[in-house]
C-alpha positions as CSV (number, residue, x, y, z in Angstrom):
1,X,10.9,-8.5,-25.5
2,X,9.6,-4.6,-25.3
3,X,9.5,-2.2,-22.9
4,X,6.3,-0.4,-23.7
5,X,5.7,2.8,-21.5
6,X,2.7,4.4,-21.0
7,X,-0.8,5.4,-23.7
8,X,2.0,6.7,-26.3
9,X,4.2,3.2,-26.4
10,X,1.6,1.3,-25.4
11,X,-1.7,2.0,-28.0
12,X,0.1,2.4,-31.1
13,X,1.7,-1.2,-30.7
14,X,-1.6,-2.5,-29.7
15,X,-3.7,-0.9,-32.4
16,X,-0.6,-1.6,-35.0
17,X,-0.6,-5.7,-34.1
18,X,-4.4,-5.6,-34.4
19,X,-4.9,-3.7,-37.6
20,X,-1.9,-6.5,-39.0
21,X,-4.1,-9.6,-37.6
22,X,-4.4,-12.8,-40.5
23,X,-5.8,-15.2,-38.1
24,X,-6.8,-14.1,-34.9
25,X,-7.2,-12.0,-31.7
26,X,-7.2,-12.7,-28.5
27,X,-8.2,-9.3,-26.2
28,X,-8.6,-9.2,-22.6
29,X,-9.0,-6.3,-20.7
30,X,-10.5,-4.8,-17.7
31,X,-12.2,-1.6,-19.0
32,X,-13.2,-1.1,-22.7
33,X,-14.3,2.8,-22.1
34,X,-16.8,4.2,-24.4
35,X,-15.0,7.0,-25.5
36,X,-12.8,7.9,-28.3
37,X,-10.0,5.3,-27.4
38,X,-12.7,2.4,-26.9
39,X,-13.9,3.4,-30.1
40,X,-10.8,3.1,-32.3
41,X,-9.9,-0.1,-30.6
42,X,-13.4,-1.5,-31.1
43,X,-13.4,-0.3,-34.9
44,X,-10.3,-2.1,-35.2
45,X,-11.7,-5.1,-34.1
46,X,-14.8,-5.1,-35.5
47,X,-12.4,-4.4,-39.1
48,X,-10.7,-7.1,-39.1
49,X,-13.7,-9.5,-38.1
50,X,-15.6,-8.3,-40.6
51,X,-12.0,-9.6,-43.2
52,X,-12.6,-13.2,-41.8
53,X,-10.2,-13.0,-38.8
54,X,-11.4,-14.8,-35.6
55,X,-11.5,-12.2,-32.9
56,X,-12.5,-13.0,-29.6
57,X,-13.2,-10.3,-26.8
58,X,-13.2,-10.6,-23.1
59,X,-14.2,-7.3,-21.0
60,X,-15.0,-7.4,-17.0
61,X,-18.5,-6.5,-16.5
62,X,-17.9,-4.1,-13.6
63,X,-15.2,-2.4,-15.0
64,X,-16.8,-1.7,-18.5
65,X,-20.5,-1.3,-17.0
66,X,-21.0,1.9,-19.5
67,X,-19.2,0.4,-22.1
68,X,-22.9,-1.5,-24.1
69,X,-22.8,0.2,-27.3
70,X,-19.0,-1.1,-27.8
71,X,-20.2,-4.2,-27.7
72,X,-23.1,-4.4,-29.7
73,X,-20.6,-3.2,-32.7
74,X,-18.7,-5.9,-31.9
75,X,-21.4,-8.5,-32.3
76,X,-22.7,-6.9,-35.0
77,X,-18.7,-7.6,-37.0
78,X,-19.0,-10.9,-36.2
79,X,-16.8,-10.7,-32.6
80,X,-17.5,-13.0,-30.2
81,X,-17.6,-11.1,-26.7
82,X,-18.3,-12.2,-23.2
83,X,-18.6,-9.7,-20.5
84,X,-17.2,-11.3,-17.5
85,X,-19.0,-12.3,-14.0
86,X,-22.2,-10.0,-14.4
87,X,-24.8,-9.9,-11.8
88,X,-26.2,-13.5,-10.7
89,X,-29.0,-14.1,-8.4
90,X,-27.2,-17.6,-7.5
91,X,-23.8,-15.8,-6.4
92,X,-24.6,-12.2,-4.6
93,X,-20.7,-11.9,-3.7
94,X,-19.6,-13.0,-7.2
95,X,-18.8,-9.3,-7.8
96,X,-15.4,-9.6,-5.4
97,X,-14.0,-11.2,-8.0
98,X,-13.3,-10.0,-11.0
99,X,-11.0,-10.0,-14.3
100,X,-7.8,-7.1,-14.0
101,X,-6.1,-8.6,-17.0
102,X,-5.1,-6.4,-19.7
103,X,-3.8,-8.7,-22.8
104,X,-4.2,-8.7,-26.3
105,X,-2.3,-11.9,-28.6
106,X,-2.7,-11.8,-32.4
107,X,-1.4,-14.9,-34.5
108,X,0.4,-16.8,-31.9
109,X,3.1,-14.4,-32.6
110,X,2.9,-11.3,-30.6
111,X,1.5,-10.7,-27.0
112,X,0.9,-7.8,-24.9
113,X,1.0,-7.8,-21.0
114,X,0.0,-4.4,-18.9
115,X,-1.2,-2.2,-16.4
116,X,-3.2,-0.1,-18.7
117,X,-6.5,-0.5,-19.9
118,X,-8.5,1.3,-22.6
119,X,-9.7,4.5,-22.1
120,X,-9.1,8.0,-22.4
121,X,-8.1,8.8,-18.9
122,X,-4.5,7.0,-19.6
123,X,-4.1,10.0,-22.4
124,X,-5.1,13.0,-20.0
125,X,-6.6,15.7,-20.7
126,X,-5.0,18.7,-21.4
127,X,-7.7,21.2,-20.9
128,X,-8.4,20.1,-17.4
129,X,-4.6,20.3,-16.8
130,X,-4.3,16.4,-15.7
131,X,-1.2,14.5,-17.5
132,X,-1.5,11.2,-19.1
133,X,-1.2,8.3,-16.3
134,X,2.7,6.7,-15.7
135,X,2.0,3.2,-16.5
136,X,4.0,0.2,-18.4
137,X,3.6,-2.7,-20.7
138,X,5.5,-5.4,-22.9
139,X,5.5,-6.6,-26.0
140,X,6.3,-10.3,-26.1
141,X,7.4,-12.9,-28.8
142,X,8.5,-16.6,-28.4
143,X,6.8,-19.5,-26.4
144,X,5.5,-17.4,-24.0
145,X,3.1,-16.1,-25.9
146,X,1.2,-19.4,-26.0
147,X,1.1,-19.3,-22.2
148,X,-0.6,-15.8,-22.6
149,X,-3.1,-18.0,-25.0
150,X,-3.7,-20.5,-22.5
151,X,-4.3,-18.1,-19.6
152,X,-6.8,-16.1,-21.9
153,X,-8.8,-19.7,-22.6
154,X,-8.8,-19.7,-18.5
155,X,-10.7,-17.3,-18.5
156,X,-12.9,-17.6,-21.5
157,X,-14.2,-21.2,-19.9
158,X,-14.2,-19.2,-16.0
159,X,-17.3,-16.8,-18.1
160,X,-19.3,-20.0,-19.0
161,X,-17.8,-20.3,-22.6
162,X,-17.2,-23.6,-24.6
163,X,-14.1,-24.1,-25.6
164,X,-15.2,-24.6,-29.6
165,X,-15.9,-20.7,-29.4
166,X,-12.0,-20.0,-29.6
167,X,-10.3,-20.2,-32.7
168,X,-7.3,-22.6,-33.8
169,X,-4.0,-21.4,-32.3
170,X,-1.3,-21.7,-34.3
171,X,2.1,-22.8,-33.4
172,X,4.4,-20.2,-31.8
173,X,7.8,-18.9,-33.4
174,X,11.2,-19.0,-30.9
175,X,12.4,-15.2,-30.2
176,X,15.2,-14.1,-28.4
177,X,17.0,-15.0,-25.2
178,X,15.1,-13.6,-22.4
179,X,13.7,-16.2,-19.4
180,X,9.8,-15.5,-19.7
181,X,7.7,-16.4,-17.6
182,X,3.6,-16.1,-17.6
183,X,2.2,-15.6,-13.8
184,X,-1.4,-15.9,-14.6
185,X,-3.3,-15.2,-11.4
186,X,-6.6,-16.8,-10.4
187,X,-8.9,-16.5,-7.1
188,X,-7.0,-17.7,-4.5
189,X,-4.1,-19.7,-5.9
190,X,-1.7,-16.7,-4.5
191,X,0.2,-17.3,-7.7
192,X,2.3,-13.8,-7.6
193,X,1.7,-13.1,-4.0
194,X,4.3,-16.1,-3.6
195,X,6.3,-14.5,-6.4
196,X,6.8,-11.4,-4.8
197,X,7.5,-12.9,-1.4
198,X,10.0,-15.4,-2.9
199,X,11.5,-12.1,-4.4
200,X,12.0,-10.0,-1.3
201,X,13.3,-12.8,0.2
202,X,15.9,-13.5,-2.9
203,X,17.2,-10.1,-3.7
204,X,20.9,-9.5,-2.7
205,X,21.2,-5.7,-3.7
206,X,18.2,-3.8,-5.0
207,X,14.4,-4.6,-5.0
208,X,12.5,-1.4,-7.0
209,X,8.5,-1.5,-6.8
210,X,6.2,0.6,-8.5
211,X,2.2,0.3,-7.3
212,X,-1.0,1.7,-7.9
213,X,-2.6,0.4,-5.3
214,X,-0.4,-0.3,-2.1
215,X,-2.3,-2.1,0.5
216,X,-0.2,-5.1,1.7
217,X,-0.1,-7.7,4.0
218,X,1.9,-8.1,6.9
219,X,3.7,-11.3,5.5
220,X,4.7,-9.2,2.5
221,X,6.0,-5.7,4.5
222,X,8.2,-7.5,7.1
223,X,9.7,-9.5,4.1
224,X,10.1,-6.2,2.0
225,X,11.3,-5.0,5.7
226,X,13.7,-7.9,6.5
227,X,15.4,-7.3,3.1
228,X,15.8,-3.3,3.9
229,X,17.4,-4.3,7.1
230,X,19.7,-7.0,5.0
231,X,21.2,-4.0,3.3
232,X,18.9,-4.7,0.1
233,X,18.4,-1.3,-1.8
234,X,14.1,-1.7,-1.2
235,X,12.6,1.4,-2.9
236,X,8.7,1.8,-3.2
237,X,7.1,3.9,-6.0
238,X,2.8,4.8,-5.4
239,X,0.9,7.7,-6.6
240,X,1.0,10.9,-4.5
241,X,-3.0,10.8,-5.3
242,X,-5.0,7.9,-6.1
243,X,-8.1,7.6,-8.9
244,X,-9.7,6.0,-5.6
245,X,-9.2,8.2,-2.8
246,X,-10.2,6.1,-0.1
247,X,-7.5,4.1,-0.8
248,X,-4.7,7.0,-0.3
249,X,-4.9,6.8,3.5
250,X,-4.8,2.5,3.3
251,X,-1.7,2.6,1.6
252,X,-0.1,5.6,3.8
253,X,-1.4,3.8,6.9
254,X,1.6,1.3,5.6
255,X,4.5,3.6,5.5
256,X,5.7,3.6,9.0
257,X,6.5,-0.1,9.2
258,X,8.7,-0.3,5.9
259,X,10.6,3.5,7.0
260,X,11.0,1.8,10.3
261,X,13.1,-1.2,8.5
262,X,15.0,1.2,5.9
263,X,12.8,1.0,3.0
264,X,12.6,4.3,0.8
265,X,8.6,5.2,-0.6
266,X,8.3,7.6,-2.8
267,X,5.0,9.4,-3.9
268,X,4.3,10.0,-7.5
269,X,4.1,13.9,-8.4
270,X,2.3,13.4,-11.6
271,X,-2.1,13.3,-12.2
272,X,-2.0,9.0,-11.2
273,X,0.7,6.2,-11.6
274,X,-0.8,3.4,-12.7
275,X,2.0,1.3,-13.4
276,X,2.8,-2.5,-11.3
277,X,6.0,-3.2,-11.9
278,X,9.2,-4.5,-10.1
279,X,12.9,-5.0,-10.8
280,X,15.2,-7.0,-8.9
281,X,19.6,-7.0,-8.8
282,X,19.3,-5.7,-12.7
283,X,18.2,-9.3,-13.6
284,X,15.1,-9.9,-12.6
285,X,12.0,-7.9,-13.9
286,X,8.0,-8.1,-13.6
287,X,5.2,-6.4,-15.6
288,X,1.5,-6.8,-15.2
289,X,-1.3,-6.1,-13.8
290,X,-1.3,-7.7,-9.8
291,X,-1.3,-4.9,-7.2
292,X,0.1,-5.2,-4.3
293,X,-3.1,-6.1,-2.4
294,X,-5.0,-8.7,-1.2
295,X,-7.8,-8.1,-4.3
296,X,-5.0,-8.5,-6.9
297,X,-3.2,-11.6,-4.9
298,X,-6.4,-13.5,-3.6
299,X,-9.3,-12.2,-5.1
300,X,-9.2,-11.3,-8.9
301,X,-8.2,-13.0,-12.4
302,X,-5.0,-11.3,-12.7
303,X,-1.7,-11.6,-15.5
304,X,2.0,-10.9,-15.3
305,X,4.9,-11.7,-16.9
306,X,8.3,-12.3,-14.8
307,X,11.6,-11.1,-17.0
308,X,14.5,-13.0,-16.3
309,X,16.7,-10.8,-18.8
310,X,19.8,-8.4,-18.1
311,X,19.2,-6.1,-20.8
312,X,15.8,-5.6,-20.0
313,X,16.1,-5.4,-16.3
314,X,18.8,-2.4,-17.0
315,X,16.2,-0.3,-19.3
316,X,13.3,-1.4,-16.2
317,X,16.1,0.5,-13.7
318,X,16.6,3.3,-15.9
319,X,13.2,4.2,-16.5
320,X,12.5,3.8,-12.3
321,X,15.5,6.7,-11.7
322,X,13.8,8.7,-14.5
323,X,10.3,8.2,-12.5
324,X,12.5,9.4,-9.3
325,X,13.0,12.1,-10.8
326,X,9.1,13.0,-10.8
327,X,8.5,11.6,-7.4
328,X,8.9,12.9,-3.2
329,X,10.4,10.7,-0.9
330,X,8.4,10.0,2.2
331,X,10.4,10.4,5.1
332,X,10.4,10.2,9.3
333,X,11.0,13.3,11.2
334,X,12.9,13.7,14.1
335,X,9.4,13.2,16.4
336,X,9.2,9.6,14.2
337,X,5.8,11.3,12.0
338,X,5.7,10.3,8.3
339,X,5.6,13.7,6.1
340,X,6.7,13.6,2.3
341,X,10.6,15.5,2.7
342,X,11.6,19.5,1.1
343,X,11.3,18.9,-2.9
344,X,15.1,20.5,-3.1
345,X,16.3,17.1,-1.8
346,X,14.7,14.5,-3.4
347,X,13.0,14.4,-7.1
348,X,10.9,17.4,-8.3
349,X,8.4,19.6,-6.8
350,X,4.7,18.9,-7.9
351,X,3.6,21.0,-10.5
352,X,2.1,23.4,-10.0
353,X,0.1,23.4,-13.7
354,X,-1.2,19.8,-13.1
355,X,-3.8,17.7,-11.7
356,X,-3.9,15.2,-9.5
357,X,-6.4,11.9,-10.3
358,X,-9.6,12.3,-8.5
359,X,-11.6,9.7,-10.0
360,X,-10.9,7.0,-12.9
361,X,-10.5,3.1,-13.0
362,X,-14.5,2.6,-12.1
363,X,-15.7,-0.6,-10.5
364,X,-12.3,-0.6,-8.2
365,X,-15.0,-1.2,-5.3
366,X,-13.4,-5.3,-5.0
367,X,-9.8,-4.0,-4.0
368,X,-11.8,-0.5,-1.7
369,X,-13.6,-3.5,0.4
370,X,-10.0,-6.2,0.8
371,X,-8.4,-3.0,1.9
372,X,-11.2,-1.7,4.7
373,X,-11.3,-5.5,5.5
374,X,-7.7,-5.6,6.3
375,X,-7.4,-2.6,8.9
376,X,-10.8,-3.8,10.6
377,X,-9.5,-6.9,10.7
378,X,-5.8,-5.8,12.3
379,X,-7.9,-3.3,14.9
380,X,-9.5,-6.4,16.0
381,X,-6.8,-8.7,16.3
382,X,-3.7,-6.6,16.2
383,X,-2.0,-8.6,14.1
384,X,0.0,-5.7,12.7
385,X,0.7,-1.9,13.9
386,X,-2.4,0.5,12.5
387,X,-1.2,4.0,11.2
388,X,-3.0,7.5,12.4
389,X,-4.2,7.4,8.7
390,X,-6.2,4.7,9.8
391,X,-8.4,6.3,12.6
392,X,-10.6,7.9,10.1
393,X,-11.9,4.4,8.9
394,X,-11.9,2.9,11.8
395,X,-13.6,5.8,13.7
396,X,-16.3,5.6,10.7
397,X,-17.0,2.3,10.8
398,X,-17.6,3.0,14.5
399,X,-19.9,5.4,14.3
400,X,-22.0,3.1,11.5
401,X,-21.5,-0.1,14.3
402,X,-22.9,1.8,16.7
403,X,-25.9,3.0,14.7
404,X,-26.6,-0.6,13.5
405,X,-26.7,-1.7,17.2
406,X,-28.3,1.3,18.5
407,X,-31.3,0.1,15.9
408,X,-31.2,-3.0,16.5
409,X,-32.1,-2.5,20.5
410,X,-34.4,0.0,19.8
411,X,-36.8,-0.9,16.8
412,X,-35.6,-4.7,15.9
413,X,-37.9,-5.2,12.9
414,X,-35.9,-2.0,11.0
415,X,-33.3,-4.5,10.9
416,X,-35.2,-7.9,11.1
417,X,-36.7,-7.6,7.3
418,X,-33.4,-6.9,5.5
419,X,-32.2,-10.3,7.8
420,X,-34.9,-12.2,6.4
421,X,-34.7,-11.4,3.3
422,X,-30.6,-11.4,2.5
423,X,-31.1,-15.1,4.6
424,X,-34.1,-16.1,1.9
425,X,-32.1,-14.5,-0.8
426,X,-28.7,-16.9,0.2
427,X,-30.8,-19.8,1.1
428,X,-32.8,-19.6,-2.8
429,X,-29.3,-19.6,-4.4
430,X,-27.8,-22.4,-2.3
431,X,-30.2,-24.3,-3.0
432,X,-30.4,-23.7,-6.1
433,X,-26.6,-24.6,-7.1
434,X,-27.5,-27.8,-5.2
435,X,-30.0,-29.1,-7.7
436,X,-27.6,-27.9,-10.7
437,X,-24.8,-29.9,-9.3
438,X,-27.4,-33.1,-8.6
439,X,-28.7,-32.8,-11.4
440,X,-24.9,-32.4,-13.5
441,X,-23.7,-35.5,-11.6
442,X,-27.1,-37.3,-12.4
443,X,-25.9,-36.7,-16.0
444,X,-23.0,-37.8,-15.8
445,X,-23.5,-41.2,-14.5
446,X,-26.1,-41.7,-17.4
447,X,-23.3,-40.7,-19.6
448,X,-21.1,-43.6,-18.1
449,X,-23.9,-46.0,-17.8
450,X,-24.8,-45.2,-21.7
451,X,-21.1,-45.4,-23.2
452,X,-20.6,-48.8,-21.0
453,X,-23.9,-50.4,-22.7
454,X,-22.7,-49.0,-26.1
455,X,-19.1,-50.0,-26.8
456,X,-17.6,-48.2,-29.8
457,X,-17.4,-50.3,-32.9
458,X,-14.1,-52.6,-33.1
459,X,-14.8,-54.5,-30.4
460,X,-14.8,-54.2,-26.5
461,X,-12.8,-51.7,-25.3
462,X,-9.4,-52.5,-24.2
C-alpha cells in the first residue's frame, strides 16, 4: 500500500506500471484529455498493445467528449475501447449517470485507485500562474487488486460489452498487512454513502475529510454534526474555489449547520483541491473518487478503496496537517455570519502569485443538477435549514418559474410543441425498450424449449 499524492506521485507510477505491462491493462478513467498528458498515456498504451499485451480501455463519454482522436490511436494499436453511456435516443436522462472511476490494474499485480484523472489541468500551468491541483491516489498490491478487476468488468458489461472482450486475469500475489477493502459504487446501491455514515457514526476521536465537491445530505451533516458535538475532532477540507463555480455557493450554503455542531471547514488556498479522501482515529483511511454528494453516492459508477492500516492512516494525518497549512478556516462571527477567519490565525494567506480554478473537470453537469435538485427540493419542503448562499439559486429559478408560467397563460402553444414532442420522444423510447425486452424474453424461452428437446449427449440430464 502507497500513498500517491498528486500529478507528480501519481503519473510516473501510472505511466511506469504501464510501460512494465506482460499481460494486460485494465484502465478506467473519467477524462482522457487530448492534450499532452492524454497523449503520453495513450502512446503508452497503444505501445504495449502493439507488443501483444491485452489492453482494454474504458473512458466516460461526457467527460472525454473532445478526447476522439485518442481513441482512434487506440483502436488503430489493437486497444479495445468503449466510451461509456453516450447519447441514446431510448434513454434521454441516461446522461445523469455516468462513470467517475479513475483506475488502472496491470498483471493482476498492481492497482491504482484516485481522484485524478488524465489531463493537463492536474499539472498547472505555470505561465497562467495556476498550481497543479491537491489531489491523492494509491498504489495497491495483494487480493484487492482482483476486486479492482472485478469492479472494472462491472462496468465493461454496464457499456454493452461481452465479457469474452476482456482478457484472462491471472491469479493475484499476497502483499502486506493492510485491511483493504474495494467500495465500488454503482447507481443507487449507496455503497460508500453507507460507508461514510457508518464512519461518522464510529469515530471516537478524529474524523478528517477532504472534498471536491461538498454538497451533502441532511442524513450525512447531522451525523458529521452529532459526532462534533460527541467531542469527535470533525474537520472538513474543500476548495476555496471550485473548477465548477456554481457549485461554490451549494457547498458554502452547508457550512452553517456543521459550525453550529463544532465541526472545523477549511477552504483550500491553492488553484483547486481535487482530492476525496478521509481518515478516521489514525486507523481508518479512504481514497477514491466518491464525493460527498448525491451524484457520487446515488447517481454515478464510482471506486474507493477503504484502508484499515495504522501506518498508512498516520502518513493520510500527516499529509491533512500539511494541507492545513495551505488552507483558511471558516468560522462564525460574533453576529452568527460564516466569513473565512484573519490568515495570521489559521494556515496561510492565499497567494497572492496564484490562480484560483475557474473552469476544468468538463461534463461535471450530473453532480451541478443533484446539487440545484437538493436546495429546490429543501425550499420546498424544508427538510433542512437553506443558507443565504442559497437565495441566488433559488431567486433564479424563480425568476425562470415565473417566465415558464407567465408563457404558458399567455401564448400556450410556445410551450405546447416542446410538451408534445419531449412526451412523443419518451413515449418512442418506452416503447421501444418494451419490444426489446419482449422480444429478449421471447428468446429465451425458445432457448429453454430448444435445450429441453435436445438433451446433451450421455443421457438425460440428471
Amino acid at each position: 500500500m502507497k500513498l500517491l499524492l498528486d500529478c507528480k506521485g501519481n503519473f510516473p507510477a501510472w505511466l511506469g506500471a504501464i510501460r512494465a505491462a506482460k499481460h494486460y491493462i485494465l484502465f478506467e478513467s473519467y477524462i482522457v484529455s487530448d492534450d499532452h498528458v492524454g497523449r503520453e498515456f495513450a502512446e503508452a498504451l497503444a505501445e504495449r498493445a502493439r507488443a501483444g499485451v491485452h489492453v482494454c480501455v474504458v473512458y466516460d463519454w461526457l467527460g472525454s467528449l473532445r478526447s476522439g482522436g485518442l481513441w482512434t490511436l487506440l483502436r488503430q494499436a489493437g486497444v479495445a475501447v468503449v466510451g461509456f453511456n453516450p447519447p441514446s435516443f431510448d434513454s434521454p436522462l441516461a446522461w445523469l449517470t455516468r462513470d467517475h472511476r479513475k483506475s488502472i490494474v496491470v498483471d493482476g499485480q498492481v492497482g491504482f485507485v484516485s481522484g485524478l484523472c488524465v489531463s493537463a489541468a492536474w499539472e498547472g500551468n505555470a505561465v497562467k500562474r495556476l498550481e497543479p491541483w491537491r489531489d491523492t491516489g494509491v498504489e495497491i498490491r495483494g487480493g484487492a487488486v482482483a476486486d479492482l478487476e472485478r469492479a472494472f468488468e462491472v462496468v465493461w458489461l454496464a457499456s454493452g460489452e461481452v465479457k469474452t472482450g476482456l482478457p484472462p486475469l491471472e491469479p493475484t500475489t499476497p502483499a502486506g498487512s493492510a485491511t483493504v477493502r474495494v467500495i465500488a459504487g454503482v447507481p443507487n446501491a449507496a455503497g460508500a454513502y453507507r460507508t461514510d455514515l457508518l464512519v461518522a457514526s464510529i469515530a471516537h476521536q478524529r474524523l478528517w475529510l477532504t472534498d471536491a465537491y461538498f454538497v451533502a445530505t441532511s442524513a450525512y451533516t447531522q451525523a458529521l454534526g452529532a459526532a462534533a458535538r460527541d467531542g469527535v475532532d470533525v474537520r472538513l477540507m474543500v476548495p476555496g474555489a471550485s473548477d465548477i463555480p456554481a457549485l461554490s455557493p451549494l457547498s458554502r450554503a452547508g457550512y452553517r449547520p456543521l459550525l453550529d455542531a463544532g465541526v472545523r471547514v477549511f477552504e483550500w488556498n491553492g488553484t483547486m483541491l481535487h482530492a476525496k479522501t478521509a481518515v478516521a482515529d489514525g486507523r481508518w483511511s479512504r481514497v477514491g473518487s466518491t464525493n460527498l454528494n448525491l451524484a457520487s453516492w446515488m447517481s454515478n459508477y464510482e471506486l474507493d478503496v477503504a484502508i484499515e492500516d495504522m501506518d498508512f492512516a498516520q502518513e493520510m494525518e500527516a499529509q491533512y496537517e500539511a494541507d492545513l497549512e495551505r488552507a483558511t478556516e471558516i468560522v462564525l462571527t460574533r453576529r452568527n455570519r460564516v466569513r473565512r477567519a484573519e490568515p495570521e490565525t489559521v494556515g496561510a494567506a492565499v497567494p497572492q502569485h496564484v490562480r484560483r480554478a475557474v473552469a476544468g473537470s468538463a461534463g461535471r453537469a450530473a453532480a451541478g443538477a443533484a446539487s440545484v435538485g437538493s436546495a429546490l427540493g429543501a425550499a420546498l419542503t424544508n427538510r433542512r435549514t437553506l443558507g443565504p448562499a442559497e437565495a441566488g439559486l433559488l431567486a433564479t429559478m424563480a425568476v425562470v418559474t415565473l417566465g415558464i408560467a407567465a408563457i404558458a397563460f399567455f401564448v400556450p402553444r410556445v410551450l405546447a410543441w416542446p410538451i408534445a414532442i419531449l412526451a412523443a420522444w419518451l413515449g418512442v423510447a418506452w416503447g421501444a425498450k418494451a419490444v426489446m425486452l419482449w422480444r429478449r424474453a421471447r428468446r429465451g424461452r425458445a432457448r429453454t424449449r430448444l435445450d429441453a428437446a435436445d438433451p446433451p449427449a450421455g443421457g438425460p440430464p440428471a
